[in-house]
N, C-alpha and C positions, 0 to 999 in steps of 0.2 A: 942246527938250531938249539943251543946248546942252554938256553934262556927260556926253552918250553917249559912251562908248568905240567907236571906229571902228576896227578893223585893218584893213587893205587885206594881203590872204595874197597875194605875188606873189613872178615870180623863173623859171628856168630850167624848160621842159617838162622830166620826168620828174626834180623836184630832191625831192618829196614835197610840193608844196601840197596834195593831198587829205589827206592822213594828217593835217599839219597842221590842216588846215579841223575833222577829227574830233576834234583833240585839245583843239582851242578850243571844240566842242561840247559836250564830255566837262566841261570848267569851266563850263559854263555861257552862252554865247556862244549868240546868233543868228546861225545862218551862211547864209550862199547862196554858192552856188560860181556862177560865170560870169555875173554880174550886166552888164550893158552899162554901161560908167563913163557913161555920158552919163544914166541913170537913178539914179545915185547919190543925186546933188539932192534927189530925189524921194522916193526911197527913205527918207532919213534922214528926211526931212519927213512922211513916214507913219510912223517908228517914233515922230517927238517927239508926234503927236497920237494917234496911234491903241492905241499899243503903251505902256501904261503901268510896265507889267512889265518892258521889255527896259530894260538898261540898259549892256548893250557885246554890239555888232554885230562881226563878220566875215565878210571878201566876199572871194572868191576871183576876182582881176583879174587876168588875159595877152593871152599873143599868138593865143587862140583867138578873141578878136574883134578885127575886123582894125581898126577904128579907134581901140583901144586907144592906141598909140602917140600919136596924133596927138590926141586928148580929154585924156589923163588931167592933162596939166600944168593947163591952163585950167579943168577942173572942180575939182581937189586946193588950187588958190587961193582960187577961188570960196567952198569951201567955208570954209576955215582966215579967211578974212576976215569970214567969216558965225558964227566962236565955235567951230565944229567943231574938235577935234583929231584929224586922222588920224593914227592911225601904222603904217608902213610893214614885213611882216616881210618878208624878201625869200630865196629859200632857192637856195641856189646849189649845186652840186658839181664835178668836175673833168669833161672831157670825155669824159676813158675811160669814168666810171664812169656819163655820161649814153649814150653810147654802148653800154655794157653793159646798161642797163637798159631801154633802147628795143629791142635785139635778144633779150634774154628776156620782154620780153613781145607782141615784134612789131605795135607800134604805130607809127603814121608820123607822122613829126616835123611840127610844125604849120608850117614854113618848107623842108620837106625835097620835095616835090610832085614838084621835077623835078631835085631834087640827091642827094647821097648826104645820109645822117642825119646825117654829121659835119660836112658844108656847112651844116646845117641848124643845128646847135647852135653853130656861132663865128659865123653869120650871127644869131642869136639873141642871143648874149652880148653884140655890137656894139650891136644894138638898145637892150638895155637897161641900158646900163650909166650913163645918167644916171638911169636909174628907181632903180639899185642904190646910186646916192652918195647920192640923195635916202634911204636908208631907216634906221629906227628902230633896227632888229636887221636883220644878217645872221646868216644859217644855216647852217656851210657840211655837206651832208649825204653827202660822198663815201664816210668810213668809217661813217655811222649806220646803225643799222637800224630797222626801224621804232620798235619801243619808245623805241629811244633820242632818236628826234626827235621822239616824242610827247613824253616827257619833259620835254625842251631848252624845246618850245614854251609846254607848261604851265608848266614851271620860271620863263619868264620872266613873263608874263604875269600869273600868281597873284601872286608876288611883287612885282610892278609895286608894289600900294600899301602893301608895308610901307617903313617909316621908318627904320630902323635898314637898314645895309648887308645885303645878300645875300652871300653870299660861296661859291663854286662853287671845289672845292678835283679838279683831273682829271691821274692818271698817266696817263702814255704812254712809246711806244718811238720812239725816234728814227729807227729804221730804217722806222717807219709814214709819217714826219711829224709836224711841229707843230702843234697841237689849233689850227685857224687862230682859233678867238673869244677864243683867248688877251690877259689886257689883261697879262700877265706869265710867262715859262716862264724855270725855275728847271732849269740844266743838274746833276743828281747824279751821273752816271758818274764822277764822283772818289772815289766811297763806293766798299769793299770788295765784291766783285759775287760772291754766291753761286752764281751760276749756274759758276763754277769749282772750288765744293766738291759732290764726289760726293753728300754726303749730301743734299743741300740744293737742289740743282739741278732735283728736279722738283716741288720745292713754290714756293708764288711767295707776297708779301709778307703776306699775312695768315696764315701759319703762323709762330709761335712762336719754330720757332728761329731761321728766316728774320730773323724781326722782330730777336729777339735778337743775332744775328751783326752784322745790318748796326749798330744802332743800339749796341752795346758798344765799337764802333770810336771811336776817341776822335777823327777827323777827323768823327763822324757827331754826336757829344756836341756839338763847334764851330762845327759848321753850325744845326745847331736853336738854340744861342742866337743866334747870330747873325739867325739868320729870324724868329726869334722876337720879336726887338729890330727890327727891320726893318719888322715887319708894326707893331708896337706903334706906330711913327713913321708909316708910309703911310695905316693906313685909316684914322685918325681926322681928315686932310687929305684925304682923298678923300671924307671922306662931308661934310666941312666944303664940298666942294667942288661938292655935291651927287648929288655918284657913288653911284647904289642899288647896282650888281652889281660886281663882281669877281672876275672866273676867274681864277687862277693855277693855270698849270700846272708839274709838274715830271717832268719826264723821264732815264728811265735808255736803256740800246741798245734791249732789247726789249721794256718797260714791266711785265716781271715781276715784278721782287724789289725795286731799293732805292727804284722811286719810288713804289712802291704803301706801302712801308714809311711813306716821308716822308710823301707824300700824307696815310696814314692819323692821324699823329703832328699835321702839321700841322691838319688839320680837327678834330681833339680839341681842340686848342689854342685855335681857335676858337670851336667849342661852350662850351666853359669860359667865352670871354668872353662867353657869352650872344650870340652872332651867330647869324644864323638860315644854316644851313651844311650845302651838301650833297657831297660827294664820291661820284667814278667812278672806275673804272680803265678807260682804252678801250682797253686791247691786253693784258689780263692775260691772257687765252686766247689770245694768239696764236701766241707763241713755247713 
């Protein structure tokens, strides 16, 4: 069965590979978490005979088995030369926030035995950072929460086989960071910032006047055709290109008011051309 979907779920201890693994199960996915790569062979060669039903597998591969490293290049060929296509998600986050997450739940770093934990995760990252060029999707899950990387994971995945572009439309605050899956971030701190009008300042981009204020701005009128015209030129050379997804992100300081605005303006605009189109706001709560 040589047309199985194979994801290999790998990437950073404590970056969310479970969450993910459930969120691949949640679609529909045969998962096993901690499968030994050198049983993979195997594995698929019992789902092509035996498993008539399954038809996209997910396998949760790390540094919790120690020959991981040193197997997975030599099986990953093996297979890809035998018809297999693996592909690769690989979920990454910053150190702090691996760091934070290993001391709220007091677990020990699978590298950490006789170091500190933060020895343990850049001795980690080194590890695998040719496992992480090789992969399909990165993930990076520093700001996510769980939902949201459930989300991200299904998001990608489901829409794997449509034909026409996907198109992921995400505000943010610059003082958060850059949304890193970005294939485009669209700077708008040049729009009128209501967060400097009394009235307006504790509502954020999907309230009316909000919306109103920024977009009456007549620099805010020239920006949308301009993007407008922009996108009208891009995606139809990228899907020519054979580009399924594209995130464009657009960011204001604290991703309240005018990029939730834009955001929202732009993904309508999308929808209209019949794109299959989802928009977030990742920092609208925050500020």
């Amino acid at each position: 069965m040589k047309n199985l979907q194979v994801v290999i779920v790998t990437g950073m201890s404590g970056s969310g590979k479970t969450t993910s693994l459930r969120a691949l199960e949640d679609v529909g996915f045969f998962c096993v978490d901690n499968l030994p790569v050198a049983l993979l062979p195997k594995f698929l060669e019992i789902q092509s005979v035996d498993a008539k039903d399954v038809s996209k597998v997910a396998l949760v591969m790390d540094l919790r088995e120690k020959s991981f490293l040193d197997t997975y290049p030599e099986v990953f060929n093996q297979l890809n030369e035998k018809g297999y296509k693996i592909e690769i998600l690989f979920l990454d986050a910053g150190d702090d926030a691996l760091l934070h997450r290993f001391s709220e739940t007091r677990r020990t770093h699978p590298l950490s035995q006789r170091g500190s934990i933060m020895e343990g995760i850049r001795n980690e990252r080194e590890k695998l950072s040719p496992l992480k060029q090789m992969a399909d999707k990165i993930i990076d899950t520093t700001s996510l929460n769980v939902h949201q990387l459930k989300d991200s994971v299904q998001r990608f995945f489901i829409e794997a086989s449509y034909r026409k572009m996907v198109i992921h439309v995400i505000s943010f605050g610059y003082r958060y960071g850059v949304p890193a899956d970005a294939d485009m971030v669209l700077d708008v701190r040049f729009l009128p910032n209501p967060h400097f009008v009394e009235a307006l300042k504790p509502y954020n981009g999907h309230h009316a006047q909000v919306r109103d204020y920024v977009l009456e701005a007549e620099e805010s009128r020239i920006f949308i055709d301009k993007l407008f015209g922009l996108m009208a030129l891009l995606i139809p050379l990228y899907e020519k290109e054979g580009k399924v997804r594209f995130n464009i992100a657009l960011g204001c300081t604290g991703g309240k008011h005018r990029s939730v605005v834009m955001s929202n303006e732009l993904a309508n605009h999308f929808s209209q051309q019949d794109y299959i189109v989802s928009v977030s706001h990742r920092d609208i709560n925050k500020s």
